[in-house]
Backbone as XML, in Angstrom:
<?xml version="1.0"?>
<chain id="A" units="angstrom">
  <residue number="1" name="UNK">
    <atom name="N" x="3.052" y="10.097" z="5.731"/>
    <atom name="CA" x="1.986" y="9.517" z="4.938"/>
    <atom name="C" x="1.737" y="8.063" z="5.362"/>
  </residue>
  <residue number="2" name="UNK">
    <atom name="N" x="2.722" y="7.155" z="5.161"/>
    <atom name="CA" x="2.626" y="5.790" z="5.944"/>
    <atom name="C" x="2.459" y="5.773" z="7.259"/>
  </residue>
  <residue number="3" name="UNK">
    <atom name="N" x="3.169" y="6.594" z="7.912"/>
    <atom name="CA" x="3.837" y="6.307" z="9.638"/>
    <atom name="C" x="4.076" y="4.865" z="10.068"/>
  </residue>
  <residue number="4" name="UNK">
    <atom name="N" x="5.476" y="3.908" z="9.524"/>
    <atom name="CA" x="5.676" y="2.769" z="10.012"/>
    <atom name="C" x="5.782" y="2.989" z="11.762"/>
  </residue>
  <residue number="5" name="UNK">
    <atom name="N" x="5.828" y="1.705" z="11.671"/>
    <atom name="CA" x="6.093" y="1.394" z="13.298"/>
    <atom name="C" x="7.422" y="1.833" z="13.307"/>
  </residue>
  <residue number="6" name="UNK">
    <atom name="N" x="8.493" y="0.707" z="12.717"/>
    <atom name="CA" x="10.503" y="1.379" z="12.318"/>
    <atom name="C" x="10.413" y="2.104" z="11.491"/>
  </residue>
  <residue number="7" name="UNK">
    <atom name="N" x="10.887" y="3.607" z="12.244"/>
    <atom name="CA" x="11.274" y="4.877" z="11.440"/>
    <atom name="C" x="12.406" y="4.963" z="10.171"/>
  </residue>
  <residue number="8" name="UNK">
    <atom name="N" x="12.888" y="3.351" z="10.386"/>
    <atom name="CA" x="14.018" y="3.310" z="9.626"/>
    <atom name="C" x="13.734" y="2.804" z="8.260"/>
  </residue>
  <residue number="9" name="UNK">
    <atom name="N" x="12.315" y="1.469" z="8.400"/>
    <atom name="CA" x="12.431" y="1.085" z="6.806"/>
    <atom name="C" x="10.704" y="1.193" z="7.096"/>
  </residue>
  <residue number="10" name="UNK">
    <atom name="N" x="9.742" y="0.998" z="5.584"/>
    <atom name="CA" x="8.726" y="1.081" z="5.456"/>
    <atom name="C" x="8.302" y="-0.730" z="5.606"/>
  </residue>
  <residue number="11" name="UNK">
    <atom name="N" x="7.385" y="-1.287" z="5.934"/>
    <atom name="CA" x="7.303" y="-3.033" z="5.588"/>
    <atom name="C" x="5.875" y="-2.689" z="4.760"/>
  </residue>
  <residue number="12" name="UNK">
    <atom name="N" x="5.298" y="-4.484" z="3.932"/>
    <atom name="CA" x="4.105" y="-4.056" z="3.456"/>
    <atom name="C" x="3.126" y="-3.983" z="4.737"/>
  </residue>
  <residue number="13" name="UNK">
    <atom name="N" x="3.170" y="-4.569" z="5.420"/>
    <atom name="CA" x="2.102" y="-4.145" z="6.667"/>
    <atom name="C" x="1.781" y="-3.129" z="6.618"/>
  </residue>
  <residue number="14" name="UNK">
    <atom name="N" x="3.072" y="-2.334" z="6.906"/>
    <atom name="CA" x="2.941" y="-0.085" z="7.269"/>
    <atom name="C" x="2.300" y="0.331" z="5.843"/>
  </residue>
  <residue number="15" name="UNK">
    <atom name="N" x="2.359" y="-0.365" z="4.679"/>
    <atom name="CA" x="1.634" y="0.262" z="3.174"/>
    <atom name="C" x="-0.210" y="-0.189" z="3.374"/>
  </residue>
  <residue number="16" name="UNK">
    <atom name="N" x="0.215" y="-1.386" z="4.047"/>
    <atom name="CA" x="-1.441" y="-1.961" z="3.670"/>
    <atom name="C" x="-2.518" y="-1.518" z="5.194"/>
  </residue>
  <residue number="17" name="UNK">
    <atom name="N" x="-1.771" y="-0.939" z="6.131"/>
    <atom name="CA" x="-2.406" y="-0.306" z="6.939"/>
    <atom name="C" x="-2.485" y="1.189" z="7.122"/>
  </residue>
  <residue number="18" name="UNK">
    <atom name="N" x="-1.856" y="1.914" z="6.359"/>
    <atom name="CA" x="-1.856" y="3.406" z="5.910"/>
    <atom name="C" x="-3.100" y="3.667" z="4.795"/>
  </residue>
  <residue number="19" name="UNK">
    <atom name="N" x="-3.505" y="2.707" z="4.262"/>
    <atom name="CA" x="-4.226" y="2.602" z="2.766"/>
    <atom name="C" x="-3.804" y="3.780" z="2.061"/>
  </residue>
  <residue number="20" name="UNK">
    <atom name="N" x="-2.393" y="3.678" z="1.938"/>
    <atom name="CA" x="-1.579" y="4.710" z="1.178"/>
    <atom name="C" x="-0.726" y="3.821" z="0.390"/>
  </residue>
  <residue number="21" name="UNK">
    <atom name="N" x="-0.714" y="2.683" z="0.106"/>
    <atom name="CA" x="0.267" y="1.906" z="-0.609"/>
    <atom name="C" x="0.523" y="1.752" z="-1.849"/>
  </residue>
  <residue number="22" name="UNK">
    <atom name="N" x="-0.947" y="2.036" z="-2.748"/>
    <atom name="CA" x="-0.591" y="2.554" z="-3.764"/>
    <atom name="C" x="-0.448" y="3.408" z="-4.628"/>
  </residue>
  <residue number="23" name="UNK">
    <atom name="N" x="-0.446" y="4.777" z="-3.369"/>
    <atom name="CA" x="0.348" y="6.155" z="-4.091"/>
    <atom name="C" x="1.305" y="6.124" z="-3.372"/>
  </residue>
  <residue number="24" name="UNK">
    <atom name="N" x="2.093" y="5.159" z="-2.612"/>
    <atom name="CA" x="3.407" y="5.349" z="-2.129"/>
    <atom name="C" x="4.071" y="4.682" z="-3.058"/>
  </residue>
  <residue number="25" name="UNK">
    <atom name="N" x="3.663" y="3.354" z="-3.545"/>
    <atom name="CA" x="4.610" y="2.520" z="-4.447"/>
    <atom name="C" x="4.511" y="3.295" z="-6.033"/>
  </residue>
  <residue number="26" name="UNK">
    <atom name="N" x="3.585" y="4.241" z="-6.427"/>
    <atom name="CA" x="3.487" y="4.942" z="-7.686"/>
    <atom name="C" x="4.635" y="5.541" z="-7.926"/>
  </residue>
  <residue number="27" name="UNK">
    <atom name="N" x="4.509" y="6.487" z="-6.425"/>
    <atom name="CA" x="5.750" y="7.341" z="-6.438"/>
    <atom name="C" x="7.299" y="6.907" z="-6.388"/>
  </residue>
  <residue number="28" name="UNK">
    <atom name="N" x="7.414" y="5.904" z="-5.992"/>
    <atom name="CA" x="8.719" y="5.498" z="-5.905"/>
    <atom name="C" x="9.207" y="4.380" z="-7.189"/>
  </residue>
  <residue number="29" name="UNK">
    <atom name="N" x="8.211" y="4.154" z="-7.311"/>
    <atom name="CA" x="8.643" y="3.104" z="-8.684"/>
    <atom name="C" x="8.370" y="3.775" z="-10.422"/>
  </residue>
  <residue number="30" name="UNK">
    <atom name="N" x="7.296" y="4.729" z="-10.442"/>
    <atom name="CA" x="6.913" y="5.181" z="-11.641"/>
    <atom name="C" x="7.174" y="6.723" z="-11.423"/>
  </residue>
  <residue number="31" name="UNK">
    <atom name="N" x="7.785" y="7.042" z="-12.649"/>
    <atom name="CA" x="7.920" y="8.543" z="-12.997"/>
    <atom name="C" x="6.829" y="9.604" z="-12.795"/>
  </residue>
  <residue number="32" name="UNK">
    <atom name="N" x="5.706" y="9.159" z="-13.907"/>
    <atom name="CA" x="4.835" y="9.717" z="-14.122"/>
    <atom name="C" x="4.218" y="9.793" z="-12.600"/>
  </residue>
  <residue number="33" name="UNK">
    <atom name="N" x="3.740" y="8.742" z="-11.960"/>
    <atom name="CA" x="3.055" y="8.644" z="-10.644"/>
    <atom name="C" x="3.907" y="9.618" z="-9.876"/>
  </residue>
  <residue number="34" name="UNK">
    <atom name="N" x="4.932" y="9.412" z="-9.812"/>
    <atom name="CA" x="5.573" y="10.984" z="-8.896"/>
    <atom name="C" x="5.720" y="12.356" z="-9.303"/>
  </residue>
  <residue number="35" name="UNK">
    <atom name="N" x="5.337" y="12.579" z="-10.589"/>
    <atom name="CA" x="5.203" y="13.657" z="-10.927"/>
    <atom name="C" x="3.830" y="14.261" z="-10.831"/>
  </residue>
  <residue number="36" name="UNK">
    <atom name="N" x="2.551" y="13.310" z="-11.278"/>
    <atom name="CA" x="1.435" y="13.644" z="-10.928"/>
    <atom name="C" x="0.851" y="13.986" z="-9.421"/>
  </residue>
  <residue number="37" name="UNK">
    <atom name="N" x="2.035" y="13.317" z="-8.674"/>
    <atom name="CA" x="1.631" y="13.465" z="-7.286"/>
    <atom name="C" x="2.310" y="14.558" z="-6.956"/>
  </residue>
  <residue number="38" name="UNK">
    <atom name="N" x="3.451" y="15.072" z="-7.305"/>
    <atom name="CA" x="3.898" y="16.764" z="-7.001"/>
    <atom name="C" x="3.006" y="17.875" z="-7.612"/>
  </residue>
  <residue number="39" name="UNK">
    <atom name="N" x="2.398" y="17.220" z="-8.296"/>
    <atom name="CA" x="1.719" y="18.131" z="-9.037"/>
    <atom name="C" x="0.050" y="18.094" z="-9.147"/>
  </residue>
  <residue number="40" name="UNK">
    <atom name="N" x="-0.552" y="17.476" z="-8.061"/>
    <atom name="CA" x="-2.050" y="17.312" z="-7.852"/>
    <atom name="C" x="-2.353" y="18.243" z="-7.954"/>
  </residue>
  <residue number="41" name="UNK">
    <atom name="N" x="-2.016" y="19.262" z="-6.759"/>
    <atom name="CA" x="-3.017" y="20.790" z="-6.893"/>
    <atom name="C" x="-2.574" y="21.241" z="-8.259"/>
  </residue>
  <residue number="42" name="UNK">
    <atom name="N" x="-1.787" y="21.824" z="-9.061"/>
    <atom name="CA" x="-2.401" y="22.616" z="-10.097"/>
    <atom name="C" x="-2.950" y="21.259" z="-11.200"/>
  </residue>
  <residue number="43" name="UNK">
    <atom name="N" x="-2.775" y="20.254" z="-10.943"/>
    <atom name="CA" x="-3.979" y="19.457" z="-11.767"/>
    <atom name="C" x="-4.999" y="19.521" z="-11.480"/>
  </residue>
  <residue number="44" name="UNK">
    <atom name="N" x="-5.698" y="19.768" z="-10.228"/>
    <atom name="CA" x="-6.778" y="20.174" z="-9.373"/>
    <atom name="C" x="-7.554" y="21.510" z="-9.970"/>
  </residue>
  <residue number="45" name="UNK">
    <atom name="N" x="-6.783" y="22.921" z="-9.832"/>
    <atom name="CA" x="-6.618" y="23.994" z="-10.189"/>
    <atom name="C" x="-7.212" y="23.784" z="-11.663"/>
  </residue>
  <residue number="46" name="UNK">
    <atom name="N" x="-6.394" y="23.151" z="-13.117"/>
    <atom name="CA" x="-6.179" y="23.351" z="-14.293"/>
    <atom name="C" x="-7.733" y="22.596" z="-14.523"/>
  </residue>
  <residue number="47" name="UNK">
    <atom name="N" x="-8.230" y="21.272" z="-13.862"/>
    <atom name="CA" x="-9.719" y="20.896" z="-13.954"/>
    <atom name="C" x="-10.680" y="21.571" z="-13.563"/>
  </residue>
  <residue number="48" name="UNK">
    <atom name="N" x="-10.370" y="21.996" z="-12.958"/>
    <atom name="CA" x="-11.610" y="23.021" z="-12.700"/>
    <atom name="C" x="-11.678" y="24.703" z="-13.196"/>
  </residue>
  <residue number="49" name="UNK">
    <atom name="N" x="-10.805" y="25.031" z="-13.626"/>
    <atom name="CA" x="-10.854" y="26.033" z="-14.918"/>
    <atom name="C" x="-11.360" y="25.509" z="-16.137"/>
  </residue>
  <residue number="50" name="UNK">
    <atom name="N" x="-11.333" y="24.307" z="-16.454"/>
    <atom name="CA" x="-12.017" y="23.762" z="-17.716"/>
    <atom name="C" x="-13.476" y="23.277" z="-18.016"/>
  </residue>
</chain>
């Protein structure tokens, strides 16, 4: 999702040039944000049945 340059750690550079930084930092810092993000498609799915 990021692809840093070092495979070993992420920097903010690799977040702010992925423009993935803030569903990477959701997921790792907030519960909810990582659960909503395992769980997009059937939130996807469950909106559009409604």
């Amino acid at each position: 999702m990021v692809k840093p340059k070092d495979p070993f750690k992420i920097t903010l550079q690799d977040l702010v040039n992925s423009c993935q930084g803030d569903t990477v930092s959701s997921i790792l810092i907030d519960l909810n944000g990582f659960w909503t993000y395992e769980n997009r498609e059937v939130l996807v799915t469950n909106d559009s049945d409604s």
